[in-house]
C-alpha positions in Angstrom: 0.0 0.0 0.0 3.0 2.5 1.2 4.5 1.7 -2.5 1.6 2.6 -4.3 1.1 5.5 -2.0 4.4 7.4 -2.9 5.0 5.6 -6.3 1.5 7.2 -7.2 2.3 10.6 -5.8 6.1 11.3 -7.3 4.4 10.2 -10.9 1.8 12.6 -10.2 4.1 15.6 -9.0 6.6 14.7 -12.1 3.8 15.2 -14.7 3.3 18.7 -13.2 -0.1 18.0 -11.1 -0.6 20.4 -7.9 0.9 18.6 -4.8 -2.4 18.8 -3.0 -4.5 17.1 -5.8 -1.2 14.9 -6.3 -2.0 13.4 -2.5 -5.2 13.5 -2.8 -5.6 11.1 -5.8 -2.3 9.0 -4.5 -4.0 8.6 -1.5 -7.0 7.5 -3.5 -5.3 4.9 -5.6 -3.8 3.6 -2.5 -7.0 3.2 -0.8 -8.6 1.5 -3.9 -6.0 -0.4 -5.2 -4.4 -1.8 -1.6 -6.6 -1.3 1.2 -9.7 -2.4 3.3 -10.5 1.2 4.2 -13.8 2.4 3.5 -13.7 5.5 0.7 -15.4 7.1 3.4 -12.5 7.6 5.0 -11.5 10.6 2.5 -13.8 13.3 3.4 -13.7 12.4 6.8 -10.0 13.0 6.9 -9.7 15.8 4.6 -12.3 17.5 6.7 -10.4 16.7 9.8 -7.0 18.3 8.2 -8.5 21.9 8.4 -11.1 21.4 11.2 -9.2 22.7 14.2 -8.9 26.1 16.3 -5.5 26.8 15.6 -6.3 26.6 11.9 -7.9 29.5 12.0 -4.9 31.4 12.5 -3.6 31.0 9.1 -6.1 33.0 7.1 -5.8 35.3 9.8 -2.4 36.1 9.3 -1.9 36.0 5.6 -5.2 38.8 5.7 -2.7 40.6 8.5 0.5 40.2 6.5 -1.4 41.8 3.2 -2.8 44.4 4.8 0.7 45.8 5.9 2.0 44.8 2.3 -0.7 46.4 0.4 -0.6 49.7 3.1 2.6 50.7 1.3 4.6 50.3 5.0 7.6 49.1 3.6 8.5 52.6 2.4 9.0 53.2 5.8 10.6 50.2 6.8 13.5 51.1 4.1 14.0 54.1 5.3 14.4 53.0 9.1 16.7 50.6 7.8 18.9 53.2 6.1 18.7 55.1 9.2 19.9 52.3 11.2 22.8 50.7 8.9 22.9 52.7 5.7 26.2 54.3 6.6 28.3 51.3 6.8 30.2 50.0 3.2 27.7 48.6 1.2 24.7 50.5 3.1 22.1 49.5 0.4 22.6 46.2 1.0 22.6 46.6 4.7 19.4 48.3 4.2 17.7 45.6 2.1 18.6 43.4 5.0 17.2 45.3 7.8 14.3 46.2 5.6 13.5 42.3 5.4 13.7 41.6 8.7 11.5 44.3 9.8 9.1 43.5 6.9 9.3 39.6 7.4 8.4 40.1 11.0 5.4 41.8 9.9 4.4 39.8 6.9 4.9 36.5 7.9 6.2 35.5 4.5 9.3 35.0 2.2 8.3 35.5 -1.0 6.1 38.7 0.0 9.0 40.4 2.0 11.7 39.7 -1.5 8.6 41.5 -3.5 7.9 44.3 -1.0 11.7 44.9 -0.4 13.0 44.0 -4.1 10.8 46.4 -5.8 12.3 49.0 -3.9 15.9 48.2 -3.3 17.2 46.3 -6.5 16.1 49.2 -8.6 18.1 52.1 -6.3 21.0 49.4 -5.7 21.6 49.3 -9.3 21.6 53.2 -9.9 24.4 53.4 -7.1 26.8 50.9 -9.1 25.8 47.7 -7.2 25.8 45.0 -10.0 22.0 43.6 -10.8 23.5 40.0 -9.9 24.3 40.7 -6.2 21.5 43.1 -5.8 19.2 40.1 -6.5 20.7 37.7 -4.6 20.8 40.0 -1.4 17.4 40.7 -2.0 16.6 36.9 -2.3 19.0 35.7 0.9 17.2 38.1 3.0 13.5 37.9 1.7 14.1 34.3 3.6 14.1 35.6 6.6 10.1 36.5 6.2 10.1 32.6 7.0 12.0 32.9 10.1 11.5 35.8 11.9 8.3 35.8 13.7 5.4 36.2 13.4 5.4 33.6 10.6 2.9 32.0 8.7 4.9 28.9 8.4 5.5 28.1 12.1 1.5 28.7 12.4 1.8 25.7 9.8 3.8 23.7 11.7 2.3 24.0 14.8 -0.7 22.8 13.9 0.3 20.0 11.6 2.7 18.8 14.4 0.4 20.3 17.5 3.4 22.3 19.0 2.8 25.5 20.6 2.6 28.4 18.0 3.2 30.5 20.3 6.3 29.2 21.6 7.3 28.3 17.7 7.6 32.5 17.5 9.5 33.2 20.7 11.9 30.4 19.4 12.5 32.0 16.4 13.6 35.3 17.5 17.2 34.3 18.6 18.1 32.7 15.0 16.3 34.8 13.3 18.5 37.9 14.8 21.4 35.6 14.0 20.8 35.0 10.5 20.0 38.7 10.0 23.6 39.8 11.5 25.1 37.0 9.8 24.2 38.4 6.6 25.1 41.6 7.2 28.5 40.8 8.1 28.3 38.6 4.4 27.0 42.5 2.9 30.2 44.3 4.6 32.6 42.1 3.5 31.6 42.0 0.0 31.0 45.4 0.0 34.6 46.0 1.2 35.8 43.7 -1.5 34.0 45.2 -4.4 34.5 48.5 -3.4 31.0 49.6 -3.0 30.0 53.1 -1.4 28.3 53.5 1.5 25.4 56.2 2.1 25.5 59.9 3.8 25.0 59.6 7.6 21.2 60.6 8.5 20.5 64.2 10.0 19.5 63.9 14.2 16.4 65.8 13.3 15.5 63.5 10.3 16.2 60.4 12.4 13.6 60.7 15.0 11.1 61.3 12.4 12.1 58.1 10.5 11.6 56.6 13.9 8.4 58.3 14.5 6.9 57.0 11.0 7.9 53.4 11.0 7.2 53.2 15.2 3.2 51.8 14.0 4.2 49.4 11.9 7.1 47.7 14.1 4.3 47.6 17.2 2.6 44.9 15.3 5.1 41.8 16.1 5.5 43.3 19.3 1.6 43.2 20.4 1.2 40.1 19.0 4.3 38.4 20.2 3.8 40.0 23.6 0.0 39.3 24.1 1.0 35.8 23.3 3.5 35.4 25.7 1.8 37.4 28.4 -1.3 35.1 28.2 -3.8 37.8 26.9 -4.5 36.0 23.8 -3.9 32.9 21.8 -2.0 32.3 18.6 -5.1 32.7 16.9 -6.6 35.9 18.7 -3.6 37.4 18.0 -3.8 37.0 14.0 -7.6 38.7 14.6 -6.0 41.6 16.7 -3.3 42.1 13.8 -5.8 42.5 11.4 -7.8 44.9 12.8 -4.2 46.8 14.3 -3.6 46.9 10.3 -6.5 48.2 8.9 -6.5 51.0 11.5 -3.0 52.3 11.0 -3.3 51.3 7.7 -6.3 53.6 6.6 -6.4 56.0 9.5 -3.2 56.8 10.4 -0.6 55.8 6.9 -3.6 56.5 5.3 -2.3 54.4 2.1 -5.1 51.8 2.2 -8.0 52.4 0.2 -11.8 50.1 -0.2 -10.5 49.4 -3.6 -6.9 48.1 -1.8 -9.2 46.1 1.0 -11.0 44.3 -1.5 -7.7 43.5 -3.6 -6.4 41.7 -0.2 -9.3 40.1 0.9 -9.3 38.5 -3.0 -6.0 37.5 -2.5 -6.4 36.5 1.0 -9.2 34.1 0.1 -7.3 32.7 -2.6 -4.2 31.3 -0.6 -6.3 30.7 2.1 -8.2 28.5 0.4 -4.8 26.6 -1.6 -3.6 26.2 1.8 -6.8 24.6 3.0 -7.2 22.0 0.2 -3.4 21.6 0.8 -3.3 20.6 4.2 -6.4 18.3 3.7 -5.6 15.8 1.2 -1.9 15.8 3.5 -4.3 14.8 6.2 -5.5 11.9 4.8 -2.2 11.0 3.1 -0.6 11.6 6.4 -3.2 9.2 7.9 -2.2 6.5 5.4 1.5 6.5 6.5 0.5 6.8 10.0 -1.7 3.7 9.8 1.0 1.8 7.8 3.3 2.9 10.6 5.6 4.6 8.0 6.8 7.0 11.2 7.7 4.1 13.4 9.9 2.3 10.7 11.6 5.8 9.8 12.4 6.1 13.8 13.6 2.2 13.8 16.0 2.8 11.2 17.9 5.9 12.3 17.8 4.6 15.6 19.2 1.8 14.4 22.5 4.2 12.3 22.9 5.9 15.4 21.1 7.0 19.0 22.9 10.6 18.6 20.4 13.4 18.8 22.8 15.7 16.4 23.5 13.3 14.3 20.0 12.7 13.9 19.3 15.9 12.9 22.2 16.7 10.6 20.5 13.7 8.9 16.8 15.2 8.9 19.0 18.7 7.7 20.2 16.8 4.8 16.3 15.6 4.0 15.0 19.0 4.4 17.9 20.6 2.6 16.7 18.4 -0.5 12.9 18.7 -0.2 13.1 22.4 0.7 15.1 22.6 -2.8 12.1 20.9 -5.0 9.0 21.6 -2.9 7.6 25.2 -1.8 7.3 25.2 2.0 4.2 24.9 2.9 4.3 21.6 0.5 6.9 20.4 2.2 6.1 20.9 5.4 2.1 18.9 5.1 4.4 16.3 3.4 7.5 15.7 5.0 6.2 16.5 9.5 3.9 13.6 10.0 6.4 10.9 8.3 9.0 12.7 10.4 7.3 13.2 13.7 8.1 9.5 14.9 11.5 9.9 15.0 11.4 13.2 16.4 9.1 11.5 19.4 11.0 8.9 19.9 14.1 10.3 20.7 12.6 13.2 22.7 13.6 15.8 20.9 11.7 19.4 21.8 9.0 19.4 18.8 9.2 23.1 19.0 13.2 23.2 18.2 12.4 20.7 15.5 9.9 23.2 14.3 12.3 26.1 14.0 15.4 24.2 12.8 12.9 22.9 10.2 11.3 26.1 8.8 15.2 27.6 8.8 16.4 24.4 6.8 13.7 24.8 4.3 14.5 28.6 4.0 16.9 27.8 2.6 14.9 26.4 -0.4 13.5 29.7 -0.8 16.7 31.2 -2.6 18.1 27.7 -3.7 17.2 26.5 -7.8 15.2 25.0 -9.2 12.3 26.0 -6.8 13.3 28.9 -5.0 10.6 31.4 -5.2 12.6 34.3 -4.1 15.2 33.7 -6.5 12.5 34.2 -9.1 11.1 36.8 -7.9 14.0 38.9 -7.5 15.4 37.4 -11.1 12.5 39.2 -12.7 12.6 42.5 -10.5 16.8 42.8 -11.7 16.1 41.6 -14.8 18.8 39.2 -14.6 19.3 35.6 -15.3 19.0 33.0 -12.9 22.6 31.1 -13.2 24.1 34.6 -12.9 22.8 35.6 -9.7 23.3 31.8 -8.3 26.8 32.9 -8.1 26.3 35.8 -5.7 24.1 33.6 -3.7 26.5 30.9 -2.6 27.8 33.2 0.7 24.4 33.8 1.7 24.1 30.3 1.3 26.8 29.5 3.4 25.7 31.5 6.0 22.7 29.9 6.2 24.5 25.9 6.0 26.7 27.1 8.7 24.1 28.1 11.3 22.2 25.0 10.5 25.0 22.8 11.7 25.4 25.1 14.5 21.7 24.5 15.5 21.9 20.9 15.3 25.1 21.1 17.8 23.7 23.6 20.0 19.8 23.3 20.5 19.7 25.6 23.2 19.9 28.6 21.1 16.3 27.7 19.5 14.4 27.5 23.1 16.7 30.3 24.8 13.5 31.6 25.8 11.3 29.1 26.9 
């Protein structure tokens, strides 16, 4: 049944069928062709997939994320950024970085922050003599961190695919998310050294406390939902509600860039992915059930356990897996895919499902910038207007960066749950 199960979906996926229909009819075939299930066992479990509380927080913070996107904030962001790290060498790339990070902890997503940021940035890197190549790939490396830093839509994924605390998933991901960021700055000054690239004119005092004073709204929103989670006040999925109303408000009352016309754009757009996600995670459901009841998980656990009883090594393995999946699949894919065949081994050797959770979503960042797959590579590709092997080139020390502190990760768990 397991062999027609997969055999059925990689033929599927390789003749360029949606992943979600892709399990759905593999799990379909299997059940037909191999089982004793009853075929009512499909709706049931496809309803299941999406018929939980904490589900309801993904909707709720992709509407959050494009309300801030589509409010224009990351005008502001940029220019806190500059204000920030624009006068080091290589300030425009410094300031794409800082501009993700702020962005991604507002947006929740990768490819979004590389749109928001790249439209912005590659264009005005190019005009100061940075070359369209490394312009890209900065834009990409860093638009990866909208996976990372929270709040982000993919630990909301996680945590309820896996059933680990969403709300610890986002404090964990503050420490490598801060580390990634400054680990890619340091990547941006020493390039920037090497290449000879300016830096930009030190901001007035004046001029910085109004940058400060105009980006202030739009940095609360991580901090009011990160803090009313961790305080108690609300749950994971309260929080998304209060972000969206917190974004509309400043959005159209106080930024006042967010018109009925823009509302109705997001709430489109909102629907859409809400509703890819949805159809996503239920057929995973009930292929997810399939492995489950063929005890797929347990013979996964059995057989690493059997290579070694080494926690790290364990997990430089699963880095490996993720590394390779993140590559071909788009995260979310991955993640509705590769967690519940995964989760045995994680359980059985007792390792902290929220660590795995962040070490996860960072491996399959990676992805994101990474060929043949990588959305943000794409995306910032057609902003520069450059082709794709070229900026692979400039990508490599980014992606360095990111292999290193993976390995560090896997040696050093503590740095994911400092603050739990």
């Amino acid at each position: 049944m397991v062999s027609i199960l997969f055999i059925a979906f990689f033929v599927l996926v390789v003749i360029g069928l949606p992943i979600a229909i892709s399990l759905g009819v593999a799990s379909l075939c299997a059940i037909h062709f191999a089982s004793h299930m009853p075929f009512l066992i499909l709706p049931q479990k496809v309803f299941n997939g999406v018929n939980s509380f904490p589900f309801m927080a993904i909707p709720l913070f992709l509407l959050a994320g494009n309300i801030m996107a589509e409010a224009k904030i990351s005008d502001k962001l940029v220019a806190l950024a500059s204000a920030l790290v624009g006068r080091f060498p290589g300030g425009l790339a410094h300031i794409t970085t800082g501009a993700s990070a702020f962005f991604g902890a507002i947006s929740g997503s990768a490819p979004a922050t590389t749109a928001a940021i790249g439209s912005i940035m590659i264009p005005s890197m190019s005009k100061r003599g940075y070359s369209r190549s490394f312009s890209a790939a900065v834009v990409a490396a860093s638009g990866a961190l909208g996976l990372i830093i929270p709040p982000s839509l993919t630990m909301v994924v996680f945590g309820v695919i896996a059933g680990a605390s969403i709300g610890d998933m986002f404090i964990s991901g503050i420490v490598p998310g801060l580390l990634i960021a400054f680990a890619l700055l340091t990547v941006n000054y020493y390039i920037a050294r090497k290449r000879g690239f300016v830096r930009e004119e030190d901001i007035r005092q004046g001029e910085f406390g109004t940058v400060i004073k105009d980006s202030l709204l739009a940095l609360l929103m991580p901090l009011i939902i990160l803090g009313g989670i961790y305080s108690g006040i609300f749950t994971a999925t309260e929080s998304a509600a209060v972000a969206c109303l917190y974004g509309v408000i400043v959005g159209m009352f106080v930024y006042r860039t967010l018109t009925l016309k823009g509302v109705y754009n997001i709430l489109k757009n909102t629907a859409e992915n809400a509703a890819l996600i949805m159809f996503l995670m239920g057929t995973a459901n009930l292929f997810g059930f399939i492995i489950t009841a063929e005890q797929v998980p347990q013979h996964l656990a059995s057989m690493l356990m059997g290579l070694t009883s080494n926690t790290t090594i364990v997990m430089l393995i699963i880095m490996v897996m993720l590394l390779v999946i993140g590559t071909f699949l788009d995260n979310v894919a991955a993640l509705v895919l590769f967690v519940p065949t995964i989760m045995g081994v994680v359980n059985a050797m007792n390792i902290n499902p929220v660590y795995f959770g962040v070490f996860t979503i960072i491996a399959l960042a990676v992805g994101q910038f990474t060929p043949p797959v990588g959305l943000n590579l794409f995306i910032a590709c057609n902003i520069a207007e450059e082709r794709l092997e070229v900026v692979v080139k400039d990508v490599v020390p980014y992606l360095l960066v990111y292999l290193t502190l993976l390995v560090l990760f896997a040696f050093v768990p503590g740095l994911l749950t400092l603050f739990l």
